[in-house]
Structure formats: structure tokens, C-alpha cells
N, C-alpha and C positions, 0 to 999 in steps of 0.2 A: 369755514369756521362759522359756526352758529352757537346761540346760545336760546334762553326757553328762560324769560322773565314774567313777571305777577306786577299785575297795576291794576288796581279799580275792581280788585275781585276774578277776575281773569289769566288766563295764562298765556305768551302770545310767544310762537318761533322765530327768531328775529336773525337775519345775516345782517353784513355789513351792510347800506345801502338802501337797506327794505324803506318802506313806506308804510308807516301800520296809523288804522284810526283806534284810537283808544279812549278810555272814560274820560270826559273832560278835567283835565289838569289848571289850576292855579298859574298859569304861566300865560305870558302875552305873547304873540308871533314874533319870530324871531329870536327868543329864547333858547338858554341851551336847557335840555332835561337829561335829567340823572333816572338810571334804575338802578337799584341798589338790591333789590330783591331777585337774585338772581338762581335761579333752579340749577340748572344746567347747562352747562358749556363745551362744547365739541371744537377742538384744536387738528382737524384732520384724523389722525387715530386715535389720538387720548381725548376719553370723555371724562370730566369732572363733573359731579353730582353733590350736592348740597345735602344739609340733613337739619332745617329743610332748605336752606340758605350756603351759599358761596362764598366764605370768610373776603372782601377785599374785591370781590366782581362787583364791574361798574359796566352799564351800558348806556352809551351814553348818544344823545339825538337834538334834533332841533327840531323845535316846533313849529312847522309849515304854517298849518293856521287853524281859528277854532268855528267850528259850527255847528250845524244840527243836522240830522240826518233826514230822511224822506218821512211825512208822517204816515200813521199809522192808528187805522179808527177801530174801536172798540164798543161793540153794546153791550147795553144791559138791559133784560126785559125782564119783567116780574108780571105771569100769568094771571089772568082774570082777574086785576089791579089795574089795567093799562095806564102801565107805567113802562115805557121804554127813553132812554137816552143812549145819543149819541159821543163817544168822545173822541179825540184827536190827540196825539200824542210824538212829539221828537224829542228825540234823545240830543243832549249836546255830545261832541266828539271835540276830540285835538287829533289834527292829521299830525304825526311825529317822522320824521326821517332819519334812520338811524346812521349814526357817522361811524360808534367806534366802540369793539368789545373788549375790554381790559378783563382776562381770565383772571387777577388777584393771585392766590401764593400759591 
């Protein structure tokens, strides 16, 4: 059983169990999170597909914990101005553990 949720812009394949990093969520560790946006659901051989949404699909996880990811630098140089800067850059994440897919009606 798998389902195919939408968070933070994104689309993520999720089974029971998975461990997915996602856009940083509003929630403190140990938390439970809800997905509500639920694309697609696969039950072994019935797949259900949304349009663009799953009336009543929840999947639902806990939040391991929140952090930032490995940085990552960026320049910008502007010819025969010398003008160059350096930037640095982490993304925050929420590690999520997924416990449980409720396929709805």
C-alpha cells in the first residue's frame, strides 16, 4: 500500500513506515502530522486517484525532528565592475515518519 501526497509545493511516494524529509512544517518533534492532500492511493490492485484530491484520505506521521540541511554556496559576479559575492544557503526540513494511510470512501 502506497499513496503519493503534496506538502510545501512538492510531491512525495510515501508507504507505511517511510521516513521522508520535507518543507519545514509548523509542528515541534514529536508531533503528530496530518496530510490531507492526498493524490493517489494504491491498496494492492485498486488504485484510487483524486481530481485533484482524495475526498477523506489522511496520511498521517510523526515528526522525528526539524533541521537544516547541508549548506550550499552560490556566487554572483558582475563583469568589469568587480563585484563578486559569496552566499550560503540551508534549507530547514522536518524528518516525518509515516505511521498510517487512511484511503477515505
Amino acid at each position: 500500500m502506497f499513496a503519493i501526497i503534496e506538502t510545501g509545493g512538492k510531491q512525495y511516494k510515501v508507504n507505511e513506515g517511510d521516513v521522508i524529509f520535507v518543507e519545514k512544517l509548523d509542528v515541534n518533534e514529536g508531533d503528530e502530522v496530518s496530510f490531507d492532500r492526498v493524490l493517489c492511493v494504491s491498496t494492492g490492485d485498486a488504485v484510487t486517484t483524486g481530481a485533484p484530491f482524495i475526498d477523506g484520505a489522511v496520511v498521517t506521521g510523526k515528526a522525528v525532528r526539524q533541521g537544516k540541511s547541508k549548506k550550499i554556496y552560490v556566487m554572483t559576479y558582475k563583469p568589469k565592475k568587480n563585484e563578486k559575492k559569496k552566499i550560503g544557503h540551508r534549507q530547514p526540513y522536518t524528518k516525518v515518519q509515516i505511521e498510517k494511510i487512511a484511503a477515505g470512501k
